[in-house]
N, CA, C and O atoms as a Tinker XYZ file with bonds, in Angstrom:
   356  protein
     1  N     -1.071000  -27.280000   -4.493000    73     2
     2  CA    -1.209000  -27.524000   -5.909000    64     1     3
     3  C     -1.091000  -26.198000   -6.644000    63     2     4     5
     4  O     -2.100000  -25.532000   -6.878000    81     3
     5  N      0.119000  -25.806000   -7.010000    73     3     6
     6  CA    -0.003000  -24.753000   -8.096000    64     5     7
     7  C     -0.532000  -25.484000   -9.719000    63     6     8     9
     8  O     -0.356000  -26.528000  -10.348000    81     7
     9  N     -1.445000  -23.858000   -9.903000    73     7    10
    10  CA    -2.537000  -24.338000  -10.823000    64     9    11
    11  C     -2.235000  -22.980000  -12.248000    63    10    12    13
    12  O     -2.158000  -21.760000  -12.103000    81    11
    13  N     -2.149000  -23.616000  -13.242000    73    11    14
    14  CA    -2.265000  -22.076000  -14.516000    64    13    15
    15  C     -3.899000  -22.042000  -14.528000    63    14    16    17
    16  O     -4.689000  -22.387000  -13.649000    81    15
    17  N     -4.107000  -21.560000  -15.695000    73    15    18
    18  CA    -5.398000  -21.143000  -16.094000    64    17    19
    19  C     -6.255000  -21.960000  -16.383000    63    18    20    21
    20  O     -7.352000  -22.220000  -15.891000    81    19
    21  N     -5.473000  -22.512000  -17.544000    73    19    22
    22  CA    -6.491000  -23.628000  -18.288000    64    21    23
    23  C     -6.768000  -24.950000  -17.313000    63    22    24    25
    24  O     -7.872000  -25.489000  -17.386000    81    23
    25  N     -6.129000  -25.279000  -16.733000    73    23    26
    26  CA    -6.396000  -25.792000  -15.277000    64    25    27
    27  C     -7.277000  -25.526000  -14.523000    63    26    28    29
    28  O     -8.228000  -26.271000  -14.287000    81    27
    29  N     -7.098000  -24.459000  -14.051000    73    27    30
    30  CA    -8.979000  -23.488000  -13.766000    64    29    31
    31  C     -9.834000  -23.687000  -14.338000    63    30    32    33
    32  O    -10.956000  -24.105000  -14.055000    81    31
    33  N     -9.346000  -23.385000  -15.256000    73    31    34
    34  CA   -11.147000  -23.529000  -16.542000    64    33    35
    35  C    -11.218000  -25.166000  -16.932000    63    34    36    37
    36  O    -12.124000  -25.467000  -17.710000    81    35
    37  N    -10.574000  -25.962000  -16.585000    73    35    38
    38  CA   -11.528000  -27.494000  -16.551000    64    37    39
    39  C    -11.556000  -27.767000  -15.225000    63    38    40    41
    40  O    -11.193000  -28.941000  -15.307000    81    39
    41  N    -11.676000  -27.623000  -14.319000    73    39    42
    42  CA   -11.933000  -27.776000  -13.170000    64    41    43
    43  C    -13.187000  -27.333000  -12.825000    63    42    44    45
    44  O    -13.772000  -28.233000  -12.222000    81    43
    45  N    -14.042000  -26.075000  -12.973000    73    43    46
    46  CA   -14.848000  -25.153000  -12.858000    64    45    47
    47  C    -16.088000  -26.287000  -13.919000    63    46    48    49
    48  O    -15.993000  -26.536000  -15.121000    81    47
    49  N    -17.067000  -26.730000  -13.023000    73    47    50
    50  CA   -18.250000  -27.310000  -14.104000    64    49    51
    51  C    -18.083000  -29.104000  -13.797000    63    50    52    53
    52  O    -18.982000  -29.864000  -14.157000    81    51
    53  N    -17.176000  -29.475000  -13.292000    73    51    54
    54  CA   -16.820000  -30.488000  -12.586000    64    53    55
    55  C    -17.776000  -31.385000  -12.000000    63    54    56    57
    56  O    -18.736000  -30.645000  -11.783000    81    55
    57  N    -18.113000  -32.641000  -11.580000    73    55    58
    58  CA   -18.908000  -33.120000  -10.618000    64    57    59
    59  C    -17.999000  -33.243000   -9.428000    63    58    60    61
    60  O    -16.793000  -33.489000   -9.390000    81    59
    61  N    -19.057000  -32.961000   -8.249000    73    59    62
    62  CA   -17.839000  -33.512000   -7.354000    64    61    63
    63  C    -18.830000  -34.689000   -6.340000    63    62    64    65
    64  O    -20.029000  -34.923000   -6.187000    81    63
    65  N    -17.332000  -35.296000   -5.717000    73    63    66
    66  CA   -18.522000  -36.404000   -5.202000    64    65    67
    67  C    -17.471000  -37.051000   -3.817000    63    66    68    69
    68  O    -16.253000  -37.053000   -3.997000    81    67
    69  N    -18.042000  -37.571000   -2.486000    73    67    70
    70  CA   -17.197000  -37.221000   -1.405000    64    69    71
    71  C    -16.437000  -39.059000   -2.208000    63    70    72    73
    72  O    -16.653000  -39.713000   -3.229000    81    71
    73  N    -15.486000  -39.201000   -0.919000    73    71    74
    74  CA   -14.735000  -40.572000   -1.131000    64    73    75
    75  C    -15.739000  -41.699000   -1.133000    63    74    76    77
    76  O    -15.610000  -42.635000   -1.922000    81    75
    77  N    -16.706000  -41.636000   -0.298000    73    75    78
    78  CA   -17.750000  -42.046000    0.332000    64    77    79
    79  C    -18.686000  -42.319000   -0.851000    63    78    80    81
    80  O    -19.785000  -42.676000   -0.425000    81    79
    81  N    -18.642000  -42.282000   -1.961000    73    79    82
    82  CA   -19.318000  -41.764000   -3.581000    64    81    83
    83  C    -20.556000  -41.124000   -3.314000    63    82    84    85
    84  O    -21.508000  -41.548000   -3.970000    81    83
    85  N    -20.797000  -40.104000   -2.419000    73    83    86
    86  CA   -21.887000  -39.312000   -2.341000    64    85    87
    87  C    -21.637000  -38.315000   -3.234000    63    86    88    89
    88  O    -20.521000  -37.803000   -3.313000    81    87
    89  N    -23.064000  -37.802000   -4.296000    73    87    90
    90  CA   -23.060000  -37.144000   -4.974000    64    89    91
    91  C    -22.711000  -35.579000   -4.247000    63    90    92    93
    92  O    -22.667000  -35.800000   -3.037000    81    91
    93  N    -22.495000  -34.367000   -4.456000    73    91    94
    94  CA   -22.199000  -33.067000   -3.796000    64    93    95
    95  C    -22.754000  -32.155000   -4.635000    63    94    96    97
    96  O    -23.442000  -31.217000   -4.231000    81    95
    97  N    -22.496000  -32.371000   -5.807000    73    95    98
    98  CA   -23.467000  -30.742000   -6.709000    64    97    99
    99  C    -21.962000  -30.719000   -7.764000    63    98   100   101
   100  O    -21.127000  -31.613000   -7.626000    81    99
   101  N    -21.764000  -29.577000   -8.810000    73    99   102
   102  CA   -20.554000  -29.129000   -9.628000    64   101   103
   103  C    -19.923000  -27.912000   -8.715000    63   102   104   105
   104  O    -20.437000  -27.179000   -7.870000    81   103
   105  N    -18.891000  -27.989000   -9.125000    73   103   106
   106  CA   -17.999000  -27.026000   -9.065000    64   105   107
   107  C    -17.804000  -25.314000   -9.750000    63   106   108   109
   108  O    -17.466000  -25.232000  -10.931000    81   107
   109  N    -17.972000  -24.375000   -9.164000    73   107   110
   110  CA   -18.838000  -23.447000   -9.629000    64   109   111
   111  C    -18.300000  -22.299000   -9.720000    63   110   112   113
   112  O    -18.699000  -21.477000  -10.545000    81   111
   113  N    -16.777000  -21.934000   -8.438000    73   111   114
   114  CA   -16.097000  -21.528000   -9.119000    64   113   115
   115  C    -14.507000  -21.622000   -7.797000    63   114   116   117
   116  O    -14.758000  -22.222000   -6.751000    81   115
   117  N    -13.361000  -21.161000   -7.923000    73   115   118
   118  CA   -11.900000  -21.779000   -7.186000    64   117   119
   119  C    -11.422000  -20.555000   -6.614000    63   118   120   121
   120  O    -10.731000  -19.984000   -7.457000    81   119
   121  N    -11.488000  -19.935000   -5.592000    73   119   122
   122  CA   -10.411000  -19.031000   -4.948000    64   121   123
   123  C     -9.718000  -19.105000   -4.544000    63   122   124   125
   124  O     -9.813000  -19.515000   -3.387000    81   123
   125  N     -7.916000  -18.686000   -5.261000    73   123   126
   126  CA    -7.032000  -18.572000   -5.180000    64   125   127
   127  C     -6.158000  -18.109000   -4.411000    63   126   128   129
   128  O     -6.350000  -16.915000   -4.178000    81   127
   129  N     -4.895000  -18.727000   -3.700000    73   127   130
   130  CA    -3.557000  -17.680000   -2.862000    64   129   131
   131  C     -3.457000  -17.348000   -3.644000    63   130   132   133
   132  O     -2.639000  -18.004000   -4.290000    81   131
   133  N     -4.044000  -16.156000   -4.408000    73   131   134
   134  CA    -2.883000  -15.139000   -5.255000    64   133   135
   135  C     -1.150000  -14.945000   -4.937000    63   134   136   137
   136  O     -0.418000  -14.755000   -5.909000    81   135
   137  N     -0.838000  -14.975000   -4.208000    73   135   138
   138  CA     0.605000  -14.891000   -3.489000    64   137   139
   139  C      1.302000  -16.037000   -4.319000    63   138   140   141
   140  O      2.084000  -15.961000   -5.267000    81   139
   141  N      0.703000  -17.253000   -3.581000    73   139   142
   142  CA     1.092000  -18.459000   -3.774000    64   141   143
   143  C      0.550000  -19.499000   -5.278000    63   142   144   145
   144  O      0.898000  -20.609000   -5.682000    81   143
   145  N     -0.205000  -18.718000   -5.655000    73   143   146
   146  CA    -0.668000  -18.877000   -6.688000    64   145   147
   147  C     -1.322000  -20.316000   -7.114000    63   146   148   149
   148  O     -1.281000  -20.880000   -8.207000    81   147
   149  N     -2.054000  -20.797000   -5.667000    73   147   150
   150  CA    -2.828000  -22.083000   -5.608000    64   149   151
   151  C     -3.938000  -22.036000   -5.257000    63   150   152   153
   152  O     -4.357000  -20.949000   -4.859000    81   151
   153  N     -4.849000  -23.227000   -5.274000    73   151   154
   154  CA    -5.976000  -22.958000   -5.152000    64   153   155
   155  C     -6.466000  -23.130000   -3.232000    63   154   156   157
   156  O     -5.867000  -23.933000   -2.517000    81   155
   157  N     -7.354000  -22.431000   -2.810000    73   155   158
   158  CA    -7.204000  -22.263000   -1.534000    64   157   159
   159  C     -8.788000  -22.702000   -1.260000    63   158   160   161
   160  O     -8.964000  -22.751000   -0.043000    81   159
   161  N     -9.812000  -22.986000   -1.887000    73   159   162
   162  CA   -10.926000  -23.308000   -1.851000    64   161   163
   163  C    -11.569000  -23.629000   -3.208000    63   162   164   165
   164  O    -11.086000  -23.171000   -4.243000    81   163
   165  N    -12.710000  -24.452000   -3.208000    73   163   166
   166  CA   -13.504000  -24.878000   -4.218000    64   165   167
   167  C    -14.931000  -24.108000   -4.085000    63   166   168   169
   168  O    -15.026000  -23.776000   -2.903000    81   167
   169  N    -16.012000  -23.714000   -4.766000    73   167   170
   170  CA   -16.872000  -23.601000   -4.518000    64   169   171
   171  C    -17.883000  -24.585000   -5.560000    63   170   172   173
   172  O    -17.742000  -24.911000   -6.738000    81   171
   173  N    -19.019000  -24.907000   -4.488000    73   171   174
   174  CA   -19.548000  -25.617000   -5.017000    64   173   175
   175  C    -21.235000  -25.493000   -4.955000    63   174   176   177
   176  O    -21.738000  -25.306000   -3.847000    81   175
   177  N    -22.089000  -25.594000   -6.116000    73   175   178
   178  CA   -23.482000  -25.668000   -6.539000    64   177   179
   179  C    -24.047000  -26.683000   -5.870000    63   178   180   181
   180  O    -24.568000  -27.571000   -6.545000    81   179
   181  N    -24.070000  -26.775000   -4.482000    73   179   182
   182  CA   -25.005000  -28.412000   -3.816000    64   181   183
   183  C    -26.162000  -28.609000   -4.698000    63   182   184   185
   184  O    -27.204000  -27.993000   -4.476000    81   183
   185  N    -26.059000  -29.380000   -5.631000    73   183   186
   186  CA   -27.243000  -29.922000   -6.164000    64   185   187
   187  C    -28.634000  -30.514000   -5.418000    63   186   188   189
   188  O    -28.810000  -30.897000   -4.262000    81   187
   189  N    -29.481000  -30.435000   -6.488000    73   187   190
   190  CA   -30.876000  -30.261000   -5.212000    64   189   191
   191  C    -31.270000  -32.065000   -5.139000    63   190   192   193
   192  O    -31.437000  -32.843000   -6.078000    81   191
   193  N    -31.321000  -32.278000   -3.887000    73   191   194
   194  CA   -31.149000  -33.985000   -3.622000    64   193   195
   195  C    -29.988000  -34.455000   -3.328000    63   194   196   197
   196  O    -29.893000  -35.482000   -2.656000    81   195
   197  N    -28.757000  -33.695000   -3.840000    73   195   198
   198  CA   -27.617000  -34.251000   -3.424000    64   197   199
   199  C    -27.273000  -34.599000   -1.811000    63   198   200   201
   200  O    -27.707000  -34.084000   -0.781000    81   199
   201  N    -26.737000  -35.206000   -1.932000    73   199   202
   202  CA   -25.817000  -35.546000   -0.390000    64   201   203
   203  C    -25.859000  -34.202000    0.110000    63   202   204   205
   204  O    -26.664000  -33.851000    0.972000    81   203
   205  N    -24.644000  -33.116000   -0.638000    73   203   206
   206  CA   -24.381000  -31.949000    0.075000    64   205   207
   207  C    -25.569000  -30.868000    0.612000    63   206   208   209
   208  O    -25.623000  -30.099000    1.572000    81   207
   209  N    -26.533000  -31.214000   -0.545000    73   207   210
   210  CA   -27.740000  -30.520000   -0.344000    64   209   211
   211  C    -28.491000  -30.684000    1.155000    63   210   212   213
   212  O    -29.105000  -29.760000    1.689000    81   211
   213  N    -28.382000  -31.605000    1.552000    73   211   214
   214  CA   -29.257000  -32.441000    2.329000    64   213   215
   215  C    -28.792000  -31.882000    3.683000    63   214   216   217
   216  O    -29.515000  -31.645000    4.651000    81   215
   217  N    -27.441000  -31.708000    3.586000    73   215   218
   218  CA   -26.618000  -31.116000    5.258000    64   217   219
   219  C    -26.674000  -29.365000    4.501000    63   218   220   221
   220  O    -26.913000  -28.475000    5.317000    81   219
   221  N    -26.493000  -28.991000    3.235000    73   219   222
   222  CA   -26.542000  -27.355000    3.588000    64   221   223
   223  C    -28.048000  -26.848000    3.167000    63   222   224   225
   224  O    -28.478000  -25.706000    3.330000    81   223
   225  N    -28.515000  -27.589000    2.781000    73   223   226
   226  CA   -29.899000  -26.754000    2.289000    64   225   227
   227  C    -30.112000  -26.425000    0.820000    63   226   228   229
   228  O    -30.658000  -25.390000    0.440000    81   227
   229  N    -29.619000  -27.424000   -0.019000    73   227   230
   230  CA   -29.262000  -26.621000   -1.204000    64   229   231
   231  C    -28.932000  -25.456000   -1.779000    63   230   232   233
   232  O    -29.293000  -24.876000   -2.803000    81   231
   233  N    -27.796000  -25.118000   -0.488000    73   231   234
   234  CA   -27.337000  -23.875000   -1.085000    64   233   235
   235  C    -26.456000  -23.534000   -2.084000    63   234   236   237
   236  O    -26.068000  -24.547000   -2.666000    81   235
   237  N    -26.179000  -22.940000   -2.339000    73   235   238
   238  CA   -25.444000  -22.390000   -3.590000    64   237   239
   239  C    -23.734000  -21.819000   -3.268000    63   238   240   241
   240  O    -23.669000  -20.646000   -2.901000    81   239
   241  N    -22.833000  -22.333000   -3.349000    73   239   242
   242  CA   -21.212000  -21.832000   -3.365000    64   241   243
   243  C    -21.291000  -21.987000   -1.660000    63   242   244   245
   244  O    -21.446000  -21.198000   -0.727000    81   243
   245  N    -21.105000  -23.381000   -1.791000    73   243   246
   246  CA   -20.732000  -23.993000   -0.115000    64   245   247
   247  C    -18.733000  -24.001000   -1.146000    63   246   248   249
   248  O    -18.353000  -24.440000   -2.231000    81   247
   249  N    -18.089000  -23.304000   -0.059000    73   247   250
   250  CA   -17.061000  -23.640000    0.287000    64   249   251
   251  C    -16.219000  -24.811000    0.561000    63   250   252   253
   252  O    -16.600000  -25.463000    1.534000    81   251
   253  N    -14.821000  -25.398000   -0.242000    73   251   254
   254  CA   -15.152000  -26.465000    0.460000    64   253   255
   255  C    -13.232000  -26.429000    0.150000    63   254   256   257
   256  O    -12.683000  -26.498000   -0.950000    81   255
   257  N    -12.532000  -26.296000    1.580000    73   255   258
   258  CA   -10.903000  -25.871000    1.516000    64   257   259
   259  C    -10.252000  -26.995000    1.027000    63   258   260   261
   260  O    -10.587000  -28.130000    1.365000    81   259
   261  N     -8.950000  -26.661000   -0.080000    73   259   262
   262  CA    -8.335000  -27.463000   -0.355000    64   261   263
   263  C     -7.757000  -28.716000   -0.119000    63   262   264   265
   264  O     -7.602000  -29.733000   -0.795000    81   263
   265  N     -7.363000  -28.225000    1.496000    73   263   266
   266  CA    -7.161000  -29.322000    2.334000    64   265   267
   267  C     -8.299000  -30.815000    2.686000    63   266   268   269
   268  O     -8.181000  -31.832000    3.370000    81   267
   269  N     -9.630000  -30.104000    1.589000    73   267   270
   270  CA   -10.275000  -31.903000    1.935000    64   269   271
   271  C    -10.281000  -32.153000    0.254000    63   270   272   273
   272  O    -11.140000  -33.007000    0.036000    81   271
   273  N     -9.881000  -31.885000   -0.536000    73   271   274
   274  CA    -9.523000  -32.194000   -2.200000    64   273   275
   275  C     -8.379000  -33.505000   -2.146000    63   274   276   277
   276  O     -7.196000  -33.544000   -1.810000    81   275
   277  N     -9.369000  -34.576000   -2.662000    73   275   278
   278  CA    -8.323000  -35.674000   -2.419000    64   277   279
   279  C     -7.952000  -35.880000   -3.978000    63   278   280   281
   280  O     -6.951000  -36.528000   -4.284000    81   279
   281  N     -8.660000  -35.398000   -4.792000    73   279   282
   282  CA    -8.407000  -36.102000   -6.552000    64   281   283
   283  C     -9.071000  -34.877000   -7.172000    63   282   284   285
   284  O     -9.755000  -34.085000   -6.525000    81   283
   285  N     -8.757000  -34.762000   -8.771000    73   283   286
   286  CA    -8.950000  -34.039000   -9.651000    64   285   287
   287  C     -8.645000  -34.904000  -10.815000    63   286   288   289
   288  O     -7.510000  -35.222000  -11.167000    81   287
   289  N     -9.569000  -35.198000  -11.287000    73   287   290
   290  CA    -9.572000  -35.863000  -12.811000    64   289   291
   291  C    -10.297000  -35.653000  -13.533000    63   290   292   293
   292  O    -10.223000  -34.499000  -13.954000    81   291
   293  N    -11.721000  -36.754000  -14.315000    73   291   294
   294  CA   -12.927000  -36.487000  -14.322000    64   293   295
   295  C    -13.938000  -35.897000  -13.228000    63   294   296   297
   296  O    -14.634000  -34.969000  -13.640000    81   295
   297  N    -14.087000  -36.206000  -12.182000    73   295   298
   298  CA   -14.500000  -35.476000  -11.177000    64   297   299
   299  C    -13.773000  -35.273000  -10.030000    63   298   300   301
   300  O    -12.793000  -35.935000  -10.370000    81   299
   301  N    -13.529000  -34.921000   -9.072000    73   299   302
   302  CA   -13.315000  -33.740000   -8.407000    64   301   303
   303  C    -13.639000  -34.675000   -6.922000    63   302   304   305
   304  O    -14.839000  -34.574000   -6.666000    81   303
   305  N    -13.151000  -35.253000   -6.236000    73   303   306
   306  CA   -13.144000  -36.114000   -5.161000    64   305   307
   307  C    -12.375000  -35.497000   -3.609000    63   306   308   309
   308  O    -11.262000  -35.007000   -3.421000    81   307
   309  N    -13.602000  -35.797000   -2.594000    73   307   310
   310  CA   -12.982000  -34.519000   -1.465000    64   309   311
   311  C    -13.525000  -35.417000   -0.638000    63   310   312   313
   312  O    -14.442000  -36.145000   -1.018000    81   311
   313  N    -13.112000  -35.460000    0.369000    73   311   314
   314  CA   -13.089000  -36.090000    1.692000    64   313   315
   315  C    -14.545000  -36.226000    2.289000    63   314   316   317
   316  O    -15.143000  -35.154000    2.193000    81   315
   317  N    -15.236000  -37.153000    2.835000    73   315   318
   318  CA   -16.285000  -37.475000    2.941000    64   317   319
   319  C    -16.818000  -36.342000    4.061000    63   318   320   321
   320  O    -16.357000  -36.356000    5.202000    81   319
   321  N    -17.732000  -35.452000    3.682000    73   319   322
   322  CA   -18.474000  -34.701000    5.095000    64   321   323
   323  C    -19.409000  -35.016000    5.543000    63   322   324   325
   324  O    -20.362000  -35.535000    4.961000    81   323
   325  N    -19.279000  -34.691000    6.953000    73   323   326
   326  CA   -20.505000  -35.377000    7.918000    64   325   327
   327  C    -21.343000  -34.273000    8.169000    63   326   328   329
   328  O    -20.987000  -33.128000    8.450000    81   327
   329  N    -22.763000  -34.820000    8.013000    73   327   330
   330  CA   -23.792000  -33.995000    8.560000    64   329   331
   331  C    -23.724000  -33.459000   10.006000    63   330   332   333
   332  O    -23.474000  -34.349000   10.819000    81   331
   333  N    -23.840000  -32.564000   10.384000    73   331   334
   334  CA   -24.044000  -31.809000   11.858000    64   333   335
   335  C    -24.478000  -32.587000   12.665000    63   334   336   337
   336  O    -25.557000  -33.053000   12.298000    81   335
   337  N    -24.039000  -33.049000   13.869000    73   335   338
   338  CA   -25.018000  -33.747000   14.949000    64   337   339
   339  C    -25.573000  -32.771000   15.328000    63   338   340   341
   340  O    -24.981000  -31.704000   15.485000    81   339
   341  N    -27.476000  -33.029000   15.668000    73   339   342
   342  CA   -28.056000  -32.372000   16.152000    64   341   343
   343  C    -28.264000  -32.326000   17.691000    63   342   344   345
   344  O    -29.019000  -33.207000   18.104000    81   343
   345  N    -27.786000  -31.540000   18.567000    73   343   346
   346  CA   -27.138000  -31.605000   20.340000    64   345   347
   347  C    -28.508000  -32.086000   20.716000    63   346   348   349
   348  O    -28.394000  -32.711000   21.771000    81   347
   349  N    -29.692000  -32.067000   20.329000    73   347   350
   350  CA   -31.081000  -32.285000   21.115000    64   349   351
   351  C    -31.230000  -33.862000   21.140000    63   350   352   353
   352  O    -31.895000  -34.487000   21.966000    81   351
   353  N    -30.419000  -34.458000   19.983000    73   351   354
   354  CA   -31.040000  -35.567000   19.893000    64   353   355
   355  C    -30.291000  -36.381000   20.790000    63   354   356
   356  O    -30.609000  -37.557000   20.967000    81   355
């Protein structure tokens, strides 16, 4: 997806939410192929309670590569992620 600016800047503040309609947190900020001049990752604010929260800890600018970005409209739709299996259990 080559992207200009203003493209950037509505993207950035976004909800995002997996296919799965699990909530994930906003969109917080996009690092770029400069080269290629597309977007190469999302970063994202796991909101606290969210889905995403829940598998990272509510952390703050979870990564999340282009390649699981299924939509961009009103919100921002990415491929459903699975929580970690835990090997003990």
């Amino acid at each position: 997806m080559v992207v200009n600016e203003q493209e950037i800047n509505e993207v950035i503040g976004k909800d995002v939410f997996t296919d799965k309609g699990s909530y994930c947190g906003k969109v917080s900020d996009i690092e770029l192929d400069i080269a290629k001049f597309r977007i190469k990752t999302i970063v994202i604010d796991a909101a606290k309670g969210s889905y995403l929260a829940t598998i990272v800890g509510g952390k703050k600018g979870v990564k999340i590569p282009y390649s699981m970005i299924q939509a961009v409209d009103d919100i921002v739709l990415v491929k459903h992620i699975r929580a970690p299996v835990d090997e003990e259990e």
